[in-house]
Backbone as a ProteinNet text record, in pm:
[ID]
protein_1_A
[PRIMARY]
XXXXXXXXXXXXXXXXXXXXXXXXXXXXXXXXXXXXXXXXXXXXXXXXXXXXXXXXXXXXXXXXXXXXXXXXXXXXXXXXXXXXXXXXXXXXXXXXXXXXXXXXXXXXXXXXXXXXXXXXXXXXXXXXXXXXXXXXXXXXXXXXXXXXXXXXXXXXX
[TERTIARY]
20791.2	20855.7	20923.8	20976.6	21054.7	20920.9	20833	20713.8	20727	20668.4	20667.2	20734.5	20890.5	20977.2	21009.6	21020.8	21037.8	20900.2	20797.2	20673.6	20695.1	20735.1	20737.2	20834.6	20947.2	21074.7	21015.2	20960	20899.4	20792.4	20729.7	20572.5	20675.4	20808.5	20886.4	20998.3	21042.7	21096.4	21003.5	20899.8	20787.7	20728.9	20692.3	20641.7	20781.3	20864.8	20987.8	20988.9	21001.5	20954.1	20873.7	20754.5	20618.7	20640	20751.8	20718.2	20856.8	20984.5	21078.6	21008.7	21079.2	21041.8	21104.4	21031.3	21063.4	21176.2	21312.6	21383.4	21378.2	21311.9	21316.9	21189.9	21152.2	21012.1	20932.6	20834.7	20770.5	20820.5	20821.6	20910.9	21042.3	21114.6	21234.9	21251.9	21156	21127.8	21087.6	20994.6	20918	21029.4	21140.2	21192.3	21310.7	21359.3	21464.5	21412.1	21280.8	21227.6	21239.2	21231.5	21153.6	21300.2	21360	21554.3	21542.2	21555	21687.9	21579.6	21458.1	21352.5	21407.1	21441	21445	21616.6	21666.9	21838.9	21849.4	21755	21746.4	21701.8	21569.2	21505.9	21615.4	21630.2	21783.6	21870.4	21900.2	22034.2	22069.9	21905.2	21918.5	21881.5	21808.7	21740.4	21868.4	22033.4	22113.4	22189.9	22228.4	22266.3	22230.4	22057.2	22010.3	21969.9	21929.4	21844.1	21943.1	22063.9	22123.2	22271.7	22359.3	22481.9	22449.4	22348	22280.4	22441.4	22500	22543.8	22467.3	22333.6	22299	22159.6	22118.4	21967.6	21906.1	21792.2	21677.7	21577.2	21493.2	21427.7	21357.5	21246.9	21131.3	20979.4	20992	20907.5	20825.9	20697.7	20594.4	20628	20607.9	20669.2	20774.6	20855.1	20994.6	21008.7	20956.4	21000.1	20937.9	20821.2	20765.5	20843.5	20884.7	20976	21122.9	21155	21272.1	21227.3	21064	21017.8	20978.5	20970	20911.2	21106.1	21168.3	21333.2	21378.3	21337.3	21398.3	21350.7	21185.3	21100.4	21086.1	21084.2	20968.5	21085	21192.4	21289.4	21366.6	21455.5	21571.4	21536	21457.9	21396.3	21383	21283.5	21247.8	21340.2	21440.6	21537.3	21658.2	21644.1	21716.5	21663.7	21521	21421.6	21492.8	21447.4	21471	21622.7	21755.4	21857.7	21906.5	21814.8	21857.6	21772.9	21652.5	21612.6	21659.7	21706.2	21783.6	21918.7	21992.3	22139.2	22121.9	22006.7	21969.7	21969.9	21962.5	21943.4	22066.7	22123.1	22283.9	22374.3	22437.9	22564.6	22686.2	22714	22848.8	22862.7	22971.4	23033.9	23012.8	23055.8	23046.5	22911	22819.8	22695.6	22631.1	22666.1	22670.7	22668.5	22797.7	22872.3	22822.2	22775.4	22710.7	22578.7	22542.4	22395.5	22389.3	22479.7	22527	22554.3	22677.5	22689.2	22608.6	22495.8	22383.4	22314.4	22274.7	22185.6	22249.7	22375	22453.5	22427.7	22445	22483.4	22310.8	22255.1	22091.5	22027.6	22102.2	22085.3	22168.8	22277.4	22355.8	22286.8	22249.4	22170.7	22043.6	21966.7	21851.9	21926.5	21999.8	22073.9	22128.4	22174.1	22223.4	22107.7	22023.7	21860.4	21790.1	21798.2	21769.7	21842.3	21987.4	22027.1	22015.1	21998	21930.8	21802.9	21743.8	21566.5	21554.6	21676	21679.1	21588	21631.4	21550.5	21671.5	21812.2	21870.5	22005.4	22086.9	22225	22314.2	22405.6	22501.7	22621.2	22628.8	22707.1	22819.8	22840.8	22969	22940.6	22919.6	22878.3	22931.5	22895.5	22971.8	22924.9	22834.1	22870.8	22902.5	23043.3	23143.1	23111.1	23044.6	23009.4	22846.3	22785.5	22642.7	22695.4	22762.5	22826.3	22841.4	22972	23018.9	22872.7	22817.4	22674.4	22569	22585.6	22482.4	22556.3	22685	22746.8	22706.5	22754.2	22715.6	22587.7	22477.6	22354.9	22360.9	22402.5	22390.7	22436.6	22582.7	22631.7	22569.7	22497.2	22381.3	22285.2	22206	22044.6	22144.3	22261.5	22302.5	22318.5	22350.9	22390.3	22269.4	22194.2	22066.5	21978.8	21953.7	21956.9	21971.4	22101.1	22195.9	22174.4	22115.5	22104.3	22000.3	21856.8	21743.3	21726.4	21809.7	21802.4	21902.4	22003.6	22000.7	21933	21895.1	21793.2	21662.8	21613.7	21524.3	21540.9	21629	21686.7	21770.1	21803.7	21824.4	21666.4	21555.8	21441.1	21383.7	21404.1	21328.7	21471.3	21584.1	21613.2	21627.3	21558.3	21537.4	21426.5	21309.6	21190	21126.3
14399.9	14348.7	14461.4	14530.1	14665	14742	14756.9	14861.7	14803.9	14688.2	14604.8	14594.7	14552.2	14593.4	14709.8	14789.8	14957.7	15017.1	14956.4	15010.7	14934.9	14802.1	14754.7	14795.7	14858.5	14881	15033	15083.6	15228.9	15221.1	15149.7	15098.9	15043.4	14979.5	14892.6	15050.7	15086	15246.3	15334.4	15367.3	15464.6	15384.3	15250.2	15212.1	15178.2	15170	15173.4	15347.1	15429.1	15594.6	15646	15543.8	15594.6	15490.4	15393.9	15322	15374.3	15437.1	15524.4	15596.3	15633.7	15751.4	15846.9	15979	16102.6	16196.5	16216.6	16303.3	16439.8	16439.4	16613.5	16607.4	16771.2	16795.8	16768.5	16779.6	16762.9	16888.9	16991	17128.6	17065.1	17044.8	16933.5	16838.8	16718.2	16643.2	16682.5	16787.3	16784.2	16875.1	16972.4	17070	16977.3	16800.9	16776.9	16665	16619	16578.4	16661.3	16741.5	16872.1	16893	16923.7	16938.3	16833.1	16707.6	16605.6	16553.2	16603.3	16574.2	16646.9	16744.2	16846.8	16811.9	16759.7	16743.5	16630.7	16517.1	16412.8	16379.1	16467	16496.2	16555.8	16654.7	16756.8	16712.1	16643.5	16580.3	16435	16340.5	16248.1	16283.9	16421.4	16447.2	16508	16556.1	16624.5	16524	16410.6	16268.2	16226.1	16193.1	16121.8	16184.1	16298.3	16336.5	16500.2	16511.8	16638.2	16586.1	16514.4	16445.8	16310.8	16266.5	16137.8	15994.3	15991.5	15858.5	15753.5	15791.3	15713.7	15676.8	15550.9	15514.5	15503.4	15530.1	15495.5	15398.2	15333.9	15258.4	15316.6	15242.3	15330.6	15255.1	15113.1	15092.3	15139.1	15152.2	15271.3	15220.9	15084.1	15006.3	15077.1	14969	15021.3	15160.7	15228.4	15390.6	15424.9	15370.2	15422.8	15349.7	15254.5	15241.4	15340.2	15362.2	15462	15607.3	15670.9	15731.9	15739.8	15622.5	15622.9	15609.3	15524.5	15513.6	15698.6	15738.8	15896.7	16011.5	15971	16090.5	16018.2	15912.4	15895.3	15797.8	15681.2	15648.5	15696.5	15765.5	15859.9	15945	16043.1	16104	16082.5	15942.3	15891.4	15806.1	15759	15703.6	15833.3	15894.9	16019.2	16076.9	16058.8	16091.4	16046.5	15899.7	15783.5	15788.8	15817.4	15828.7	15910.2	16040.7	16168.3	16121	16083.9	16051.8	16011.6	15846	15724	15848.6	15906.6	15975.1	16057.8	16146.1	16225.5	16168	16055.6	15986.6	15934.6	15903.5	15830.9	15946.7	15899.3	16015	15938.1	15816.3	15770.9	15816.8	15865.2	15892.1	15719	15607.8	15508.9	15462.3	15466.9	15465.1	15572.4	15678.7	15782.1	15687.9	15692.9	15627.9	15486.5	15443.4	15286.3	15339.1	15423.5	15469.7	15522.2	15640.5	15639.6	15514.8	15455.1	15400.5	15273.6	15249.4	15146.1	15252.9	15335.7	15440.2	15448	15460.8	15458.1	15372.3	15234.2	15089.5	15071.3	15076.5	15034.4	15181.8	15230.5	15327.4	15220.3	15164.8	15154.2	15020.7	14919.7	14813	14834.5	14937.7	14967.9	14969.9	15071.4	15135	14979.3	14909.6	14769	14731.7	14705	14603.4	14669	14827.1	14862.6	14867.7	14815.7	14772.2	14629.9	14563.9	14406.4	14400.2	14492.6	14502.5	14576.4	14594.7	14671.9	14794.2	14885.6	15013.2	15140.6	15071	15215.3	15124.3	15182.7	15131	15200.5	15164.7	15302.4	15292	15433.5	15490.1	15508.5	15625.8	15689.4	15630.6	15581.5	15630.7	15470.3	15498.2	15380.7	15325.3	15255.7	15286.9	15304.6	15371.9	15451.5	15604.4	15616.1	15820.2	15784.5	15688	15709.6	15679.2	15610.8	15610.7	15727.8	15807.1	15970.2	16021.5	16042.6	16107.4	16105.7	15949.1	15928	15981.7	15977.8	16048.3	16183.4	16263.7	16368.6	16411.9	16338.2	16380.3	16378.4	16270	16230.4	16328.1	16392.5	16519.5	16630.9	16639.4	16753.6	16759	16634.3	16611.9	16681.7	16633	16626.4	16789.2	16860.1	17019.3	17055.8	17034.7	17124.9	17067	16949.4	16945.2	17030.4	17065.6	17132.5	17310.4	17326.9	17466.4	17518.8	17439.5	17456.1	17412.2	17345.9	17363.2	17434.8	17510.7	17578.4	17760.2	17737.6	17832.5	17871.9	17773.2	17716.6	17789.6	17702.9	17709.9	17898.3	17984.1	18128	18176.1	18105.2	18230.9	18202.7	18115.3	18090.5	18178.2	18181.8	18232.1	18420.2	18460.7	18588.3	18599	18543.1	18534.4	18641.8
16724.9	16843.7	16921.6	16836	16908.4	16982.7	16911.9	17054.2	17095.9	17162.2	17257.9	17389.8	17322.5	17404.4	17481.7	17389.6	17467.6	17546.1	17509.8	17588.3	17686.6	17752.8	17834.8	17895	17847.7	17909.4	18011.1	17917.2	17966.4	18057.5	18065.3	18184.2	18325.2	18279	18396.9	18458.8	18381.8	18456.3	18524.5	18442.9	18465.5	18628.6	18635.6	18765	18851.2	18834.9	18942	18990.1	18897.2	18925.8	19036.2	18994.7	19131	19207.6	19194.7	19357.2	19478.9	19363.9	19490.1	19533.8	19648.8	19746.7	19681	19660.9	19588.2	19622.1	19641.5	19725.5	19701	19545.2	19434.2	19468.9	19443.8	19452.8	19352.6	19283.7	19165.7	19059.6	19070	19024.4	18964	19073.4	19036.1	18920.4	18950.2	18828.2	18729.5	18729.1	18598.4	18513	18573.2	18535.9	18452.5	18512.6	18496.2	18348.2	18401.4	18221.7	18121.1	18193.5	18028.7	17948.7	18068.9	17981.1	17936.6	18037.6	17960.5	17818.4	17806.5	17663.3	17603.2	17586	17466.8	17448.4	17578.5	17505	17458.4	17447.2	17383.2	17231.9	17234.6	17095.3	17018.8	17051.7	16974.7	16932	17032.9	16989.4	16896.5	16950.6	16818.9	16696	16690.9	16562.7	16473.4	16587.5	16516.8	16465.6	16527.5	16485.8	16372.4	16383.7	16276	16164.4	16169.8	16048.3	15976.5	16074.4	15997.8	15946.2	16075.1	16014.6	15996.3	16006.4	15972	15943.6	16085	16131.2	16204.6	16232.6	16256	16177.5	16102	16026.1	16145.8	16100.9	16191.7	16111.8	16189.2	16050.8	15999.9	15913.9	15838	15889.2	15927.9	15983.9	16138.2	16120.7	16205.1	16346.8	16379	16466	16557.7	16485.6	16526	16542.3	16489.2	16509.8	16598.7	16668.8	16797.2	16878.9	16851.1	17021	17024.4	16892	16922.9	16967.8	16974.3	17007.3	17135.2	17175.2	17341.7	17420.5	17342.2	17431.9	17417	17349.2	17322.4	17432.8	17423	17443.9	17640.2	17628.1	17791.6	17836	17816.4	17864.5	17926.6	17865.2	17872.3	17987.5	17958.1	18113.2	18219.3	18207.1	18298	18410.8	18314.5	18385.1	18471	18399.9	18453.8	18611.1	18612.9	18674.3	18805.9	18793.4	18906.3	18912.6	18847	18890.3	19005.2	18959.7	19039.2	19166.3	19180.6	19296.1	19423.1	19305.2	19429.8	19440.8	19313.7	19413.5	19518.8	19525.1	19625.8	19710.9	19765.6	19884.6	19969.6	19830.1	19913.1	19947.8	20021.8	20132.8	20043.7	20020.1	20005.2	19868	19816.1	19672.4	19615.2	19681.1	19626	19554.5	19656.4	19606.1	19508.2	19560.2	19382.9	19261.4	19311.9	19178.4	19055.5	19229.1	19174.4	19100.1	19117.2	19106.2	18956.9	18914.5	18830.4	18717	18733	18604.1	18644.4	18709.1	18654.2	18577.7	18583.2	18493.2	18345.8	18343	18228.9	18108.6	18235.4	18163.4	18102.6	18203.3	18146.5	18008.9	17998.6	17862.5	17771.7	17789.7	17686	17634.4	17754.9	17694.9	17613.8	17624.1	17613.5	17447.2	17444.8	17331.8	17237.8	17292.5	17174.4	17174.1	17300	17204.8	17066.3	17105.7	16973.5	16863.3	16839.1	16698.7	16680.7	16799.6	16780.7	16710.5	16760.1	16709.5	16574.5	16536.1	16400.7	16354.9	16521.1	16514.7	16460.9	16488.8	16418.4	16366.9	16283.6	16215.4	16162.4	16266.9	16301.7	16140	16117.7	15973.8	16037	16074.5	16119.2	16251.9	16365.1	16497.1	16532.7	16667.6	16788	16885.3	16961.1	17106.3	17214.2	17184.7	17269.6	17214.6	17127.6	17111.1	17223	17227.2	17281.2	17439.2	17477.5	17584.2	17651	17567.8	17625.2	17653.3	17575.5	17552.5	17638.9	17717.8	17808.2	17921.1	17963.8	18080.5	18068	17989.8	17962.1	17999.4	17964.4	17980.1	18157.9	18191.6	18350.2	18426.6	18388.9	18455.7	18439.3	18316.9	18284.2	18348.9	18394.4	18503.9	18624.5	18640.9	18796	18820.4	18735.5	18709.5	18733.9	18616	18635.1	18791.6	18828	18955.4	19077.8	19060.4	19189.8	19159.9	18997	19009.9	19042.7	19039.5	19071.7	19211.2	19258.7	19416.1	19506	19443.3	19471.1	19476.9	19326.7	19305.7	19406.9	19399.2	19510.9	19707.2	19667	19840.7	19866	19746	19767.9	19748.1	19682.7	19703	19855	19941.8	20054.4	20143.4	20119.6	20228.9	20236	20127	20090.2	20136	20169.2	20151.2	20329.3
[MASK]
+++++++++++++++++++++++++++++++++++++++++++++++++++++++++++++++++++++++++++++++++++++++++++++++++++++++++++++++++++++++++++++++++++++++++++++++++++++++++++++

């Protein structure tokens, strides 16, 4: 039941993705998956499998949807966050933009201890919470450094 869910969750982000209008370039996106993948993998693998507060299951199932919420979720939603914020002028709408991105990690995040894909030891979620902000101020950083990066090689050029 858990693939299921998360593959559908991931086919319903992934096609909300290609139906915004793009505000980052493709450089952009692909630069801001590739981080927020490798700070996702890293960081649940430092969670689960080194200070191991959090179980993961053992069933093949279930472990591919915590594989697709890790590897192609997380990104992806990051993806489409930075997009729609690029667009808005108001801090409010930032903002709003933001913690819906937040909140729809954190739900994503309880269906999977509903679906009995992970079971938290030491852990909370109020530590996956901090964590997902974190990540969000991290897309938004690396964002702003690659366009600005960007925007100093053209005016050297």
């Amino acid at each position: 039941m858990a693939f299921t869910v998360f593959f559908v969750s991931a086919w319903l982000i992934i096609s909300i993705f290609t139906i915004i209008p793009k505000r980052l370039t493709i450089i952009e996106n692909s630069f801001i998956f590739l981080t927020t993948s490798v700070i996702s993998i890293n960081w649940t693998w430092i969670i689960n499998e080194e200070l191991k507060y959090v179980k993961i299951t053992e069933d093949p199932a279930n472990y591919a949807g915590f594989l697709i919420f890790r590897s192609i979720i997380i990104p992806t939603l990051l993806m489409v966050q930075l997009n729609l914020y690029d667009h808005q002028s108001s801090a409010m709408k930032k903002g709003v933009i933001f913690t819906a991105s937040v909140i729809c990690l954190l739900l994503l995040t309880i269906l999977s201890r509903v679906l009995d894909i992970s079971t938290y030891k030491e852990w909370s979620l109020g530590f996956d919470a901090i964590y997902y902000v974190f990540l969000h101020f991290f897309s938004i950083g690396v964002w702003k450094l690659i366009r600005k990066t960007t925007h100093n090689e053209v005016k050297h050029s």
